[in-house]
C-alpha positions in Angstrom: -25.2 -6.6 23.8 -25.7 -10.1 24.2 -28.2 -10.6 22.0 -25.9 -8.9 19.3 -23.3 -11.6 19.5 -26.1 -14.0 19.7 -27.7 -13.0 16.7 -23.8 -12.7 14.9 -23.4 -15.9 15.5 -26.5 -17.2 14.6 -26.1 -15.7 10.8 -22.4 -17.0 10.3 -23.6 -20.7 11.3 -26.3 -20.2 8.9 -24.5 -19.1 6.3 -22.3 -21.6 7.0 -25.1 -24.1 6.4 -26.4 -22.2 3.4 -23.0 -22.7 2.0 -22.5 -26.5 3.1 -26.2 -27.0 1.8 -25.5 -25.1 -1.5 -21.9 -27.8 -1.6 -24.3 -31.0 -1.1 -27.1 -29.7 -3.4 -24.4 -29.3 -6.6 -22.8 -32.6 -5.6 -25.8 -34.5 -6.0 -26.6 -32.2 -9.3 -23.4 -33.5 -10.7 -24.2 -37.4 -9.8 -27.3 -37.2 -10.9 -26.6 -35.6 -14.3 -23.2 -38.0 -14.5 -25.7 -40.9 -14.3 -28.8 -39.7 -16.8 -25.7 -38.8 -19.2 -27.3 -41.4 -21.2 -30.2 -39.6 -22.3 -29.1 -36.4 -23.0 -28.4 -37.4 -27.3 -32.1 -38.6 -27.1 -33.2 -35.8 -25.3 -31.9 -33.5 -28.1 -33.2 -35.7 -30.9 -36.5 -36.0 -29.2 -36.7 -32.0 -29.4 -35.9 -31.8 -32.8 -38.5 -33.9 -33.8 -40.9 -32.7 -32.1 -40.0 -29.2 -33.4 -39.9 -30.8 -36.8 -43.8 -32.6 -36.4 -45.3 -30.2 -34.3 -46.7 -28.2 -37.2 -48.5 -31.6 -38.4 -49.9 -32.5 -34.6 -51.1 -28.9 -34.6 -52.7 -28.9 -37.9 -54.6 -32.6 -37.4 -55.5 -31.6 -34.0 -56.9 -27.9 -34.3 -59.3 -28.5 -37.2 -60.8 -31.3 -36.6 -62.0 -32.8 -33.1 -59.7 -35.8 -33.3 -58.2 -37.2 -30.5 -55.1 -35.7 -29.6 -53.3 -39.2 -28.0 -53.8 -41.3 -31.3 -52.3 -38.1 -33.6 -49.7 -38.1 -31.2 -50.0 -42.3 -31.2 -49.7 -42.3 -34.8 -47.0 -39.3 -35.1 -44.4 -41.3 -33.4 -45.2 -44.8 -34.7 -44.5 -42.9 -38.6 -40.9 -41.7 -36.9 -39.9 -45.4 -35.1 -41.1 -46.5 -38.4 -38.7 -44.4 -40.4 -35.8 -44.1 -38.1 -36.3 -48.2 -38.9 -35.9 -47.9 -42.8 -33.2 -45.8 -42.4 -30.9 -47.4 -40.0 -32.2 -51.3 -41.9 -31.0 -49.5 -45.3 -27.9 -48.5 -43.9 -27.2 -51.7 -42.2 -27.7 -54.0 -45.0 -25.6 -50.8 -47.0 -22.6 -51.3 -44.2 -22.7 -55.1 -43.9 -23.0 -55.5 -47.7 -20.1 -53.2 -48.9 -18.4 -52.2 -46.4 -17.7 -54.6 -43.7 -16.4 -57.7 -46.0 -13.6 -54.6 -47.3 -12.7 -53.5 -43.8 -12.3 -57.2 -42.6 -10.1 -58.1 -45.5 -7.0 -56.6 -44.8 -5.2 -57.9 -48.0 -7.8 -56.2 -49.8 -7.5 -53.0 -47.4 -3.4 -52.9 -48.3 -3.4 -53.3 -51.8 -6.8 -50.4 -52.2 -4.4 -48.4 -50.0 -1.4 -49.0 -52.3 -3.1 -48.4 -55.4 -4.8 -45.0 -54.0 -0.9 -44.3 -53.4 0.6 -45.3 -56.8 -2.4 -43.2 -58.7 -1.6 -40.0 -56.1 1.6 -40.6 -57.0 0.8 -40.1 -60.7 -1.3 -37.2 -59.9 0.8 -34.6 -57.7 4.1 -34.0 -59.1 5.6 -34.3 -55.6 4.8 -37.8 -53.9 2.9 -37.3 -50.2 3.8 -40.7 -48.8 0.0 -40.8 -47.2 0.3 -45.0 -47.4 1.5 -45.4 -43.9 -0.7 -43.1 -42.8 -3.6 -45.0 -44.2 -2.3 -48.6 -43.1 -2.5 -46.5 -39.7 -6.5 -45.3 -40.1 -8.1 -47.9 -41.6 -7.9 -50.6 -38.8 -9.3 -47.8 -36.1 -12.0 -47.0 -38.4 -12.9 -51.0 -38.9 -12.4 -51.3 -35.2 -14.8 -48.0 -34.6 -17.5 -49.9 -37.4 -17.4 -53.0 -35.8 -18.0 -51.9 -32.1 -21.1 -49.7 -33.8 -22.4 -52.8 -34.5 -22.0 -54.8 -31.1 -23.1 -51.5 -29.8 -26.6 -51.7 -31.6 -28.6 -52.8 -28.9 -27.7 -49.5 -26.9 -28.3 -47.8 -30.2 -32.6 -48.9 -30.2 -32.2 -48.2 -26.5 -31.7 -44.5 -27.7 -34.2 -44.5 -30.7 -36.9 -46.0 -27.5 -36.1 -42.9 -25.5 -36.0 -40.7 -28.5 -39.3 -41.8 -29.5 -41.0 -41.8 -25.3 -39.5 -38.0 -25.2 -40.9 -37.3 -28.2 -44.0 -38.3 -27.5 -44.2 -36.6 -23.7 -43.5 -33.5 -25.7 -45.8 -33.9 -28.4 -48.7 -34.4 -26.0 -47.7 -31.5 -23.9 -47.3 -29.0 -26.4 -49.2 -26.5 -25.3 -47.3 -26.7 -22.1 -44.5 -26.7 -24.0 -45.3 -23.6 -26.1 -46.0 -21.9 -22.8 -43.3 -22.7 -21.0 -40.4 -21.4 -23.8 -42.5 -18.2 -24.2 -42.5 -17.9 -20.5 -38.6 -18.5 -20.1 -37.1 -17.1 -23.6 -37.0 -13.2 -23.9 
């Protein structure tokens, strides 16, 4: 009898623990994945990539007996070089066209005014859309001009992008085996 209660007691303090345990274990989860919330956009793009180039890593690695660190080496100096070209070109695009417009606001109200006056022209009954527009375009300048104080954060993620993309393109084998192993 008494080692009934004994043992009774025994399993509702562990369960206890189990529970408190299982409480801790998702708290720290939650901080931890609250502060690597940073790298979950280049987390996804490094996937994507990799899923994109993997055919070519394959194809340059099975044939011939080439070292599989400089394909993978090469692989994702070709993607920081593009993802360079592409954000230069649309860089020079946004500071060349679009940024003198949206910091002229003269310019802004009178394009706004004449997009009104020609709708007006258009649709039989007016849509006064002006105020509206007064209204949008200084968050959208506002949201362009933080984009580009923010463009340090911005490599940050294309560095992480192209590190994750690189542990995955060197691992893919592992990586192959491990989504056959979890996917059904």
């Amino acid at each position: 009898m008494v080692s009934y209660i004994f043992r009774n007691e025994l399993l509702k303090s562990n369960k206890t623990f189990q529970i408190s345990l299982l409480i801790i274990a998702i708290s720290f989860s939650l901080i931890i994945a609250s502060k690597l919330s940073f790298l979950f956009s280049p987390f996804l793009w490094g996937i994507v990539f990799y899923f994109t180039f993997r055919h070519i890593y394959i194809k340059y690695t099975k044939n011939e007996k080439r070292r599989k660190i400089l394909i993978a080496i090469l692989l994702s100096l070709s993607l920081l070089a593009f993802i360079t070209i592409i954000s230069f070109l649309f860089i020079l695009i946004l500071n060349a066209k679009l940024l003198p417009f949206l910091l002229d606001k003269e310019l802004i109200n009178n394009t706004i005014n004449i997009f009104s006056n020609n709708l007006h022209k258009i649709l039989p009954e007016y849509i006064d859309i002006s105020s509206y527009l007064l209204n949008i375009f200084p968050k959208i300048s506002n949201y362009f001009l933080s984009f580009i104080t923010n463009m340090g954060t911005i490599l940050l993620d294309v560095l992480f992008t192209i590190v994750i993309f690189f542990i995955l393109i060197i691992n893919n084998n592992r990586i192959i085996f491990f989504l056959k192993k979890i996917l059904p």
